[in-house]
Chimera marker file (.cmm) of the C-alpha trace (Angstrom):
<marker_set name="trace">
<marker id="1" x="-75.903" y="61.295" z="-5.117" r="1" g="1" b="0" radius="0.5"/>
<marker id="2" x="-72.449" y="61.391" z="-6.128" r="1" g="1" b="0" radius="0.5"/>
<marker id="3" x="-70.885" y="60.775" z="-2.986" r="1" g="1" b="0" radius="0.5"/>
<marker id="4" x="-73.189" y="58.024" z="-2.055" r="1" g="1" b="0" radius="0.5"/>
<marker id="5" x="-72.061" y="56.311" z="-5.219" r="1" g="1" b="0" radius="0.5"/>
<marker id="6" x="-68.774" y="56.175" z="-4.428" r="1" g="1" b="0" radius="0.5"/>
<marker id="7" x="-69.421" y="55.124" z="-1.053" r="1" g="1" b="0" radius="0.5"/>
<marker id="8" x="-71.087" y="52.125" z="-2.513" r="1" g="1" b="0" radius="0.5"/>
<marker id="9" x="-67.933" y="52.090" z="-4.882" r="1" g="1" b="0" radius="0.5"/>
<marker id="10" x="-65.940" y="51.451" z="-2.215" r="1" g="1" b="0" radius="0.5"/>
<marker id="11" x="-67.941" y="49.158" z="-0.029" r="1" g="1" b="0" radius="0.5"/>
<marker id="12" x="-68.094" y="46.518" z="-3.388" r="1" g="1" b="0" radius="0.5"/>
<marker id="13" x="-64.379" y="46.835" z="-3.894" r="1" g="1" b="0" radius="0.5"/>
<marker id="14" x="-63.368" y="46.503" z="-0.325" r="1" g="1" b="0" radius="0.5"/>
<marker id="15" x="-66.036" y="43.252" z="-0.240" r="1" g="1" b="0" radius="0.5"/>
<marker id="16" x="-64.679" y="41.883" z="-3.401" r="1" g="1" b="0" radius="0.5"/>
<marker id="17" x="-60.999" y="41.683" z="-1.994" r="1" g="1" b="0" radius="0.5"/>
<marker id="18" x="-61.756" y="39.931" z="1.108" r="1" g="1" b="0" radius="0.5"/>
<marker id="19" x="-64.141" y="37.743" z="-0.196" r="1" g="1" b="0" radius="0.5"/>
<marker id="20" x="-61.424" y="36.984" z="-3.090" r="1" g="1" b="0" radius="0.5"/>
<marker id="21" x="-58.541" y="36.836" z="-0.237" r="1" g="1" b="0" radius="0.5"/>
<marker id="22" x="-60.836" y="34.085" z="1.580" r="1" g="1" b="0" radius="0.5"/>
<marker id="23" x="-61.119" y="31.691" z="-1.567" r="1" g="1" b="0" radius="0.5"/>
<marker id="24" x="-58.550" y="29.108" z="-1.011" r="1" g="1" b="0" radius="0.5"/>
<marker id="25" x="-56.115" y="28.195" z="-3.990" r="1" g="1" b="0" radius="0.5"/>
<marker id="26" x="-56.742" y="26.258" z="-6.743" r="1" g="1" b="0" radius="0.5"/>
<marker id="27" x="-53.474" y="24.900" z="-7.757" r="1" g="1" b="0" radius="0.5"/>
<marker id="28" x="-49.705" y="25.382" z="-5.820" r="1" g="1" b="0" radius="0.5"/>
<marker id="29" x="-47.497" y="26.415" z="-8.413" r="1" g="1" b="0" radius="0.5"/>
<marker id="30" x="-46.824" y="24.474" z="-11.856" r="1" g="1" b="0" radius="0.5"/>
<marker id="31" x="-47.231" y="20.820" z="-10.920" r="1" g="1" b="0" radius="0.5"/>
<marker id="32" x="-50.846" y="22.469" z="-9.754" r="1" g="1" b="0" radius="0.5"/>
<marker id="33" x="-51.061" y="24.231" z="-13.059" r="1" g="1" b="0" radius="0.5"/>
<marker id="34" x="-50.037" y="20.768" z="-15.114" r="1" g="1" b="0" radius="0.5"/>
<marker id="35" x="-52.741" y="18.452" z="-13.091" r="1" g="1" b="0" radius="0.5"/>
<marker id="36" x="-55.180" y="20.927" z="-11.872" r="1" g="1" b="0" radius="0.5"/>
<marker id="37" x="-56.810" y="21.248" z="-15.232" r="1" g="1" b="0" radius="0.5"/>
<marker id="38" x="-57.097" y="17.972" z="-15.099" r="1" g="1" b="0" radius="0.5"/>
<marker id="39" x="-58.277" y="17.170" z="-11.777" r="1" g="1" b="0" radius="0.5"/>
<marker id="40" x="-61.279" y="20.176" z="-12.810" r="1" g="1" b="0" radius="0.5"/>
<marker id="41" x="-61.933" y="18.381" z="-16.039" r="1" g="1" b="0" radius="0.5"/>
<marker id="42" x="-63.019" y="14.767" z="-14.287" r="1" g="1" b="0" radius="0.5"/>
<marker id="43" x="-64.401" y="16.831" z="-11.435" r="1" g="1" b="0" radius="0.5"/>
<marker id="44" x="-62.323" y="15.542" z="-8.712" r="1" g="1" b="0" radius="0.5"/>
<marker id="45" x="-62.516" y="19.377" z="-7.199" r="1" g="1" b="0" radius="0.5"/>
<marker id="46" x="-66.008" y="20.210" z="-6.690" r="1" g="1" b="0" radius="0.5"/>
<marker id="47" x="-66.807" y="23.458" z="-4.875" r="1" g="1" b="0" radius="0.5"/>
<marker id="48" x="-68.995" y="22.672" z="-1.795" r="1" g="1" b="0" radius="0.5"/>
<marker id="49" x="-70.502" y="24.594" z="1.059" r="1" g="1" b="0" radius="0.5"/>
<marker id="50" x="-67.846" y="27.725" z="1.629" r="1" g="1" b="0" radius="0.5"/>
<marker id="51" x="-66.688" y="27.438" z="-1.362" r="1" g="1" b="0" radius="0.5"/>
<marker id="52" x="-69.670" y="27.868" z="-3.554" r="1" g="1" b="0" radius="0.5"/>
<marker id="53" x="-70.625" y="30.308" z="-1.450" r="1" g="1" b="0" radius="0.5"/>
<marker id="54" x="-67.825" y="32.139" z="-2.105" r="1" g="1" b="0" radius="0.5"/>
<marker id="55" x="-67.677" y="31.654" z="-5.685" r="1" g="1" b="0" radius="0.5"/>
<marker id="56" x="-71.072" y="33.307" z="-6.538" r="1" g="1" b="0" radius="0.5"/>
<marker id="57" x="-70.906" y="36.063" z="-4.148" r="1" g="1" b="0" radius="0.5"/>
<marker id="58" x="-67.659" y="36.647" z="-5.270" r="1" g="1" b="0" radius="0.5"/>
<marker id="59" x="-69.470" y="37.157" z="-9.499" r="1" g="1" b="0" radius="0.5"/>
<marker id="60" x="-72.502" y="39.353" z="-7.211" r="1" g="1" b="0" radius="0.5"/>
<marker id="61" x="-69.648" y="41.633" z="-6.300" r="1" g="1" b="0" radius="0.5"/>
<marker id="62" x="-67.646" y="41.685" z="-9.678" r="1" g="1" b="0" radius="0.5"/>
<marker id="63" x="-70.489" y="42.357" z="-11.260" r="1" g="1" b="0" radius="0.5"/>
<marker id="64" x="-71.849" y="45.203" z="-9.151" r="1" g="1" b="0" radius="0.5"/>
<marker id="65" x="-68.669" y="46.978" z="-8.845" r="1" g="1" b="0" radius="0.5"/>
<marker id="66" x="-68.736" y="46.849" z="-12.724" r="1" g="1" b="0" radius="0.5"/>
<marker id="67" x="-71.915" y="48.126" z="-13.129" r="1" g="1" b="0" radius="0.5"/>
<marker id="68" x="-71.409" y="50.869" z="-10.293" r="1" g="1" b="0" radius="0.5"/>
<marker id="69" x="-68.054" y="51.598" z="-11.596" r="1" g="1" b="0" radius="0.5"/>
<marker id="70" x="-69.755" y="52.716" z="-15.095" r="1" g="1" b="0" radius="0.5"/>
<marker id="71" x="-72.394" y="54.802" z="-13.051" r="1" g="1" b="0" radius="0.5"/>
<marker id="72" x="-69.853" y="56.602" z="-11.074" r="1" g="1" b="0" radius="0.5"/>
<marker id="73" x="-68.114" y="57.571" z="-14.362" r="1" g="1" b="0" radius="0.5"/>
<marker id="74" x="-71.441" y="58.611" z="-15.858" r="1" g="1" b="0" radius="0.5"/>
<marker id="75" x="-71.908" y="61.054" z="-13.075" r="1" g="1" b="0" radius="0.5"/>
<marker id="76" x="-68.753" y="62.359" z="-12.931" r="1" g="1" b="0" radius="0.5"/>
<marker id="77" x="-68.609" y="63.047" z="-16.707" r="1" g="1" b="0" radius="0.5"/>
<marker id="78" x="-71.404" y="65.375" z="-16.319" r="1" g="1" b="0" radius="0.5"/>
<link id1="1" id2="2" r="1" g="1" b="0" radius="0.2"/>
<link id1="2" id2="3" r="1" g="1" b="0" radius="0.2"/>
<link id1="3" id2="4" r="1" g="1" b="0" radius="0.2"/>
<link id1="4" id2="5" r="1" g="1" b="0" radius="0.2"/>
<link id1="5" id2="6" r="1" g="1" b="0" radius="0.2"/>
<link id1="6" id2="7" r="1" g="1" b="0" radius="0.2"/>
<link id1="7" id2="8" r="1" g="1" b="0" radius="0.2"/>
<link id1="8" id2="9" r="1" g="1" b="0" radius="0.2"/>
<link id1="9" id2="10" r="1" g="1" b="0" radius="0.2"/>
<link id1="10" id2="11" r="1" g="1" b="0" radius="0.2"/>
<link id1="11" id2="12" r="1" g="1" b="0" radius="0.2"/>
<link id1="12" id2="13" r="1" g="1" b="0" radius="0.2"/>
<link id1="13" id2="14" r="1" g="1" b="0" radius="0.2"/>
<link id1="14" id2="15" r="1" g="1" b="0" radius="0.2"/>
<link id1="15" id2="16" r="1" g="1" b="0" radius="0.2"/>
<link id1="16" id2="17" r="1" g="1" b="0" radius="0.2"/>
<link id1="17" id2="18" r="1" g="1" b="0" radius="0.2"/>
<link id1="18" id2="19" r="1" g="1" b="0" radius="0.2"/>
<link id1="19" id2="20" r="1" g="1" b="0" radius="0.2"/>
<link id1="20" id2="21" r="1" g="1" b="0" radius="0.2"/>
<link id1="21" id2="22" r="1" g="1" b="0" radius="0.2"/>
<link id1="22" id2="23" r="1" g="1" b="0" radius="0.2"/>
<link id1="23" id2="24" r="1" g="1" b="0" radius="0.2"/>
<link id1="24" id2="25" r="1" g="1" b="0" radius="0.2"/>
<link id1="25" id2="26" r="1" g="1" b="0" radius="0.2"/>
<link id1="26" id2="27" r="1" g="1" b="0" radius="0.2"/>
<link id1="27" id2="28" r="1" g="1" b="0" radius="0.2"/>
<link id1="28" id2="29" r="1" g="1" b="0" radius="0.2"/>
<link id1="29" id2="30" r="1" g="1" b="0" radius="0.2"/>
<link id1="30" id2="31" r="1" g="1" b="0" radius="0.2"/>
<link id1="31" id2="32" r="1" g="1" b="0" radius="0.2"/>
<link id1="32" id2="33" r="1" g="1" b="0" radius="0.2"/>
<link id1="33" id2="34" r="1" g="1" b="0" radius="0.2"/>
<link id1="34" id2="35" r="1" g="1" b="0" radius="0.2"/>
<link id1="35" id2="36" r="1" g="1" b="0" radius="0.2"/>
<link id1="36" id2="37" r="1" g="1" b="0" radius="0.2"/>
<link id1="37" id2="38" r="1" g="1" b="0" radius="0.2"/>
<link id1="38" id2="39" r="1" g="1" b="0" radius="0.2"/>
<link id1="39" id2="40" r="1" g="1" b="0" radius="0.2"/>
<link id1="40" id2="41" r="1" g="1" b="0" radius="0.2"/>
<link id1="41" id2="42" r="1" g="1" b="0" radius="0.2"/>
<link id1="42" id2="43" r="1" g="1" b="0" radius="0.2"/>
<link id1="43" id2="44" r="1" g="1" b="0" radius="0.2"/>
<link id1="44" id2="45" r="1" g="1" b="0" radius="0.2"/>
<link id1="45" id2="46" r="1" g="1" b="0" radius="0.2"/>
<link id1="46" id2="47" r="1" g="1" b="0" radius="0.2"/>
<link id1="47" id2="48" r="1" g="1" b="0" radius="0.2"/>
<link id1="48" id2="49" r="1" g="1" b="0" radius="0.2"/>
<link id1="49" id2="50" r="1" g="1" b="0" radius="0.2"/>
<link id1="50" id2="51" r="1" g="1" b="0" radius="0.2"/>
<link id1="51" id2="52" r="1" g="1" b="0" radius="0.2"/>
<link id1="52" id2="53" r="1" g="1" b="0" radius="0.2"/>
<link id1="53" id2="54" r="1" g="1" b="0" radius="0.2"/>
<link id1="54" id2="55" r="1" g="1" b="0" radius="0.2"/>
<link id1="55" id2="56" r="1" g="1" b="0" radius="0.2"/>
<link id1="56" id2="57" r="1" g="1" b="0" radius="0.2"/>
<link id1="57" id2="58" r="1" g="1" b="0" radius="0.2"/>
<link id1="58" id2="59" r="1" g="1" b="0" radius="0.2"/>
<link id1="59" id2="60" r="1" g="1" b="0" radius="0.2"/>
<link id1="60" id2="61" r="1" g="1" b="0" radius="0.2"/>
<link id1="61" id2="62" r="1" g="1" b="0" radius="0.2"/>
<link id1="62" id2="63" r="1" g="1" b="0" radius="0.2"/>
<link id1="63" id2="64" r="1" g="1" b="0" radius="0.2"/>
<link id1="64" id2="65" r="1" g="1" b="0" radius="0.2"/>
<link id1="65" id2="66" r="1" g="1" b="0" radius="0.2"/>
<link id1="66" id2="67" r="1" g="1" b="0" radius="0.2"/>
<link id1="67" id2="68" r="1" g="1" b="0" radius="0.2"/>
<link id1="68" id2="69" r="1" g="1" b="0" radius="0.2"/>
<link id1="69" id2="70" r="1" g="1" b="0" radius="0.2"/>
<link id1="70" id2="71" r="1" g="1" b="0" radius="0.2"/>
<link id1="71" id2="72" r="1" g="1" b="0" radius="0.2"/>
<link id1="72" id2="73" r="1" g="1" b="0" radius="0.2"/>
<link id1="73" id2="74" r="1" g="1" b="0" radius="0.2"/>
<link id1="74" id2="75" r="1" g="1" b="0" radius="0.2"/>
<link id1="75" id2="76" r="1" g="1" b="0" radius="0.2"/>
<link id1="76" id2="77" r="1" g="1" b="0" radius="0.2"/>
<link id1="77" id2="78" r="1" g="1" b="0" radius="0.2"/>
</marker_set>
């Protein structure tokens, strides 16, 4: 059971990095920083399609590696 955990470990974290590498920036460098909030606040950038896609698969996978990452511990504590 402990092995298998980890496996699963592993598959979320390797999923979470390419699904985080395949989100495309938000802002390009401080000018992006300065109007970006700004563009998000009158909601000039909306996330469509891809995007949203990748968004909430991208919390799925956070939040299962978090949860399986406090499981694995539990096991190996014992």
């Amino acid at each position: 059971m402990d092995i298998l955990l980890k496996i699963v470990l592993v598959i979320f974290s390797v999923g979470l990095i390419a699904v985080v590498l395949l989100q495309k920036g938000k802002s390009a460098g401080l000018s992006g920083a300065i109007t970006g909030g700004a563009e998000h606040l009158f909601g000039k950038q909306k996330a469509r399609g891809l995007d949203l896609f990748l968004q909430r698969l991208t919390v799925v996978l956070a939040a299962g590696f978090f949860i399986l990452a406090l499981v694995v511990s539990y096991f190996v504590k014992q």
